[in-house]
Structures are given as C-alpha cells and as structure tokens.
C-alpha positions in Angstrom: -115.6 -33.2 165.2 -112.8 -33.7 162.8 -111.6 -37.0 161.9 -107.3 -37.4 161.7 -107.3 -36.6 158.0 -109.1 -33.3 158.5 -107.1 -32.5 161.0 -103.7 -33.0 158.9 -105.2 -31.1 156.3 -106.4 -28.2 158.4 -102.7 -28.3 159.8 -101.0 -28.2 156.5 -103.2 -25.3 155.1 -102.7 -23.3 158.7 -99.0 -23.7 158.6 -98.4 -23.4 154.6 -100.8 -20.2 154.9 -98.4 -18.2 157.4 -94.9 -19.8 155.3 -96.4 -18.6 152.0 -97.8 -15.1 153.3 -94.2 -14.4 154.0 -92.5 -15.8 151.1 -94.7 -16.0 148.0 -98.0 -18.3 147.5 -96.2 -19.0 143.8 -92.4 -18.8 145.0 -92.2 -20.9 148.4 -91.1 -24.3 147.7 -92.6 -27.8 148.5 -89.7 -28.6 150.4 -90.1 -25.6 152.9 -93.8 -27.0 153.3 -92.9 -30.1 154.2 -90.2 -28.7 156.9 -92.9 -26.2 158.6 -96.1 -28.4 158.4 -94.1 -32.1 159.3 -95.9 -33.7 156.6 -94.0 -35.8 154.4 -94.1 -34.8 150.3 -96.7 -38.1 149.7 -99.1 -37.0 152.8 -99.4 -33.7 151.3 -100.0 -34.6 147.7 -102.8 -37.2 149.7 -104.5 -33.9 150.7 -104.1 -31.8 147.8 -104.5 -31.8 143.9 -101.1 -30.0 143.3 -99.3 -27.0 145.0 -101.6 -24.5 143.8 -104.5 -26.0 145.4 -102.7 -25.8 148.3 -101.6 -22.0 147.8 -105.6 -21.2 147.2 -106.3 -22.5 150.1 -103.6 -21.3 152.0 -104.6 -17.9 150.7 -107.9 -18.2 151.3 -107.0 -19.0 155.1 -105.1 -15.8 155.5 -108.1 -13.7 154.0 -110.4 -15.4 156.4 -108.0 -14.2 159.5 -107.8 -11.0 158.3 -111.6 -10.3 158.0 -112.3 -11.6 160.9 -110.0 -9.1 162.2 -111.5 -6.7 160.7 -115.6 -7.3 161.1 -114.4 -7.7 164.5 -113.0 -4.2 165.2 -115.6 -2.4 163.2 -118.4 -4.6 165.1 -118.4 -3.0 168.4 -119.3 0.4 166.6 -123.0 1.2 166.1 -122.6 4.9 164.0 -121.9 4.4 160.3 -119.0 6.5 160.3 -117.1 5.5 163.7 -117.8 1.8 161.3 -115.4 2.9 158.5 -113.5 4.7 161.1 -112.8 1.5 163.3 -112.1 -0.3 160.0 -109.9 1.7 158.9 -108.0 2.1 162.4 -107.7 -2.0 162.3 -106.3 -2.0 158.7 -103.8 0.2 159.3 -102.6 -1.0 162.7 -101.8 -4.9 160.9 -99.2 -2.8 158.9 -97.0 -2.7 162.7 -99.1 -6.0 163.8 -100.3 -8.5 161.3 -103.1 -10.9 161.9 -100.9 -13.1 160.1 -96.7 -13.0 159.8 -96.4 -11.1 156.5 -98.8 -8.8 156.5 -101.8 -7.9 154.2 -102.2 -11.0 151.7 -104.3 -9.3 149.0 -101.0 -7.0 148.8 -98.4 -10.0 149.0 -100.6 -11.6 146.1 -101.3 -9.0 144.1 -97.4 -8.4 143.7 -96.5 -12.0 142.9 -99.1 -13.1 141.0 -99.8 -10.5 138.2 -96.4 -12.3 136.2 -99.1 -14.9 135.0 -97.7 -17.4 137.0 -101.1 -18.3 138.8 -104.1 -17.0 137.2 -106.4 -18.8 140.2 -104.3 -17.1 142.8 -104.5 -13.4 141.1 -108.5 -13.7 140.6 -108.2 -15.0 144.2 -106.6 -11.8 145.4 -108.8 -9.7 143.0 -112.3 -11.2 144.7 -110.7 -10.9 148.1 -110.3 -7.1 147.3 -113.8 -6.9 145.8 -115.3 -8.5 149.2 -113.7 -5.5 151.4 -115.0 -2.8 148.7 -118.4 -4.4 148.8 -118.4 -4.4 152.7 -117.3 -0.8 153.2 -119.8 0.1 150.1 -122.8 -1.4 152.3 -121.6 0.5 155.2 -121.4 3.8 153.7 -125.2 2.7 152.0 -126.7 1.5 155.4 -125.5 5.3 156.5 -126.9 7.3 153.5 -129.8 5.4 154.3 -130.0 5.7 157.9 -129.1 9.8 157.0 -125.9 9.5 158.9 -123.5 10.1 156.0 -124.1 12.2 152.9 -126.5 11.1 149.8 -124.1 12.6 147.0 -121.3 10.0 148.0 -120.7 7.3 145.7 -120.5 4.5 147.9 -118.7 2.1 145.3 -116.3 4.5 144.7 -115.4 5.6 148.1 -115.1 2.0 149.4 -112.3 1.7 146.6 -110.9 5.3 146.9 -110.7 3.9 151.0 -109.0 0.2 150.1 -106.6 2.0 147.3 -105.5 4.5 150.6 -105.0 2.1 152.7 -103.1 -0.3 150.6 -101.2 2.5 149.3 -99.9 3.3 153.0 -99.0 -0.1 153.7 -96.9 -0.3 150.6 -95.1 3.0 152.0 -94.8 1.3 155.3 -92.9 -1.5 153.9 -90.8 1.2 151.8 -89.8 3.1 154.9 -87.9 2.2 158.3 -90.2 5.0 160.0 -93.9 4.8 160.4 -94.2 8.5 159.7 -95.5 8.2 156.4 -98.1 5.2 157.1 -99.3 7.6 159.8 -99.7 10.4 157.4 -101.9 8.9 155.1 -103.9 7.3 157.8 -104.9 10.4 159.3 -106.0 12.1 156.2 -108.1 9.3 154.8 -109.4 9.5 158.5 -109.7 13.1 158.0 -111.5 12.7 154.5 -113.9 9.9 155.7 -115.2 12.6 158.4 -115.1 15.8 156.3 -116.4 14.4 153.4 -119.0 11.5 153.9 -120.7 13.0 156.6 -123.9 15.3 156.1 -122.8 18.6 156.5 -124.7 20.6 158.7 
C-alpha cells in the first residue's frame, strides 16, 4: 500500500502525463502543472529533481498506457498473423480514441524534442519506439518459427516498415479533418501484413 507521499507523487505524474501529452513534455509550463495536479510549486519540486524529471516520468506513464493497450488487444489472438493484425487494428483505432488525451506520445515527442531541448526525453521516445519494433520483431520470429509466416521476411525490418506505416497514418490523420486517408493506409499495411508475411501456398 502506498504511503501519502506516493500517492501525491503517483497523482502528479498521472495528471502532468495527460497535460503534457497534449501540450508538449518540453513546452507545458510549471504553472499549468500546478493548476491540473493541485499541488503547490514547493510540493512538486519535493517529489521531483526538476521539470524534466517530471516530463520523463510523465512520458514514461503515457507509454505504459499505451502498451498496455496494445499487449492487450493483440493478447486475445493465438495465430501470429491475426497478432500483428490485432496490433495494428488497436494502433490505429487510438488515432479516433486515444488511450491517453493527445494521442500517440512517441509521435508528440518525437516532434518536440529533436530541437535539442531535451536530450533524455528524445532517447526516451527513441527506446519507446525500439520496444514496439522489438515486440512486433518477436512476433513475426515466433511465426517464422512456428511456420505460420514466411522465412524470407526480415523480421527487424518489417516490425519498423509496420511502426513507420502506422505513425505515418497517424500523422495524416492529424493533417486531415476526414479519416479517409488514416483508413487508406491502414488497410494496405493490413493488406501487406497478409499478402506478404504469410507462407504462400
């Protein structure tokens, strides 16, 4: 059980992580913090180094939701492909309903902090991306192993062929008022992950 200072911190990060996946992890100011978490400037500097502690953390929070989201989706499928399928499925529908207000934070991240503002906070976004490539790259293994899926794949490759397709959408998503174009480029990755990984017969 949590003792009252864990639970202040835990409520901080929580309510800093869903502020700063909206409006920057560098750019949202202390004072906005303070307003959505109800913690006073001098109880949050008790909890945390500086502000970019706090934005790690906070970031770190919002990656944790969204693979949880997403081991959870592809965890009810047994088949290799239906796996990547259901993964890619759950991706795509946090475009229209985020696990999180904002959206994807690996994208929101990766936008703001390649200015050099936060070094921490852009090799934060950059292992957060690695972690989902090494995921689907052990899915597509386990099914080239299991002779589901089709031996002259590169499974390292495809898993960041399938995150570069799927943040690519997204990114058209937020460019567009229609979904028309998110749609598009879900159903052809959909369409390559079937024609293309499985073993032909």
């Amino acid at each position: 059980m949590m003792n009252k200072g864990e639970k202040t911190k835990k409520h901080i990060i929580e309510q800093t992580a869903i502020l700063m996946n909206q409006h920057g992890f560098v750019s949202t100011p202390l004072s906005e913090i303070v307003k959505a978490s109800g913690v006073q400037k001098g109880g949050i500097y008790n909890h945390f180094k500086d502000k970019e502690e706090l934005s790690l953390l906070a970031f770190d929070h919002c990656f944790r939701t969204l693979q949880q989201y997403l081991y959870e989706a592809v965890s009810v499928e047994s088949s290799s492909i239906e796996r990547l399928k259901s993964f890619i499925h759950a991706y795509f529908t946090l475009a229209q309903n985020p696990a999180i207000p904002g959206g994807c934070p690996i994208m929101n991240t990766s936008t703001e902090a390649d200015d050099g503002q936060s070094p921490k906070l852009l090799e934060r976004a950059q292992t957060a991306m690695q972690t989902l490539i090494i995921f689907l790259s052990n899915e597509i293994t386990a099914g080239i192993d299991n002779k589901e899926l089709n031996p002259d794949i590169d499974p390292n490759k495809t898993a960041a062929l399938i995150m570069a397709t799927i943040e690519g959408g997204i990114l058209l998503d937020r460019l567009f008022i229609d979904n028309a174009q998110i749609e598009t480029v879900k159903n052809l990755l959909l369409a390559y992950v079937t024609k293309e990984l499985l073993i032909r017969s």
